[in-house]
N, C-alpha and C positions, 0 to 999 in steps of 0.2 A: 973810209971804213966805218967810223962810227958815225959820219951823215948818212950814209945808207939802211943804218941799223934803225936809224931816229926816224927816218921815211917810211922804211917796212912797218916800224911801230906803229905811225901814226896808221898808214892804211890798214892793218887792221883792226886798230881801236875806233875806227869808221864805219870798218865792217861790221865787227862786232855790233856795235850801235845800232847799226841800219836793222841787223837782226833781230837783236833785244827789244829793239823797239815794235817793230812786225809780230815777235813770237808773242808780245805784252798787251798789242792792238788784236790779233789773234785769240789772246787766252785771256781777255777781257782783265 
């Protein structure tokens, strides 16, 4: 239960990333 939580997190603090980094390459 709490590996699974620590997985979810990580995939979306990758996500997030992947975004942040695009919206940042994007918005100069």
């Amino acid at each position: 239960m709490s590996d699974h939580l620590f997985i979810r997190n990580i995939v979306i603090c990758r996500t997030a990333s992947v975004v942040w980094e695009r919206c940042a390459f994007l918005g100069g």
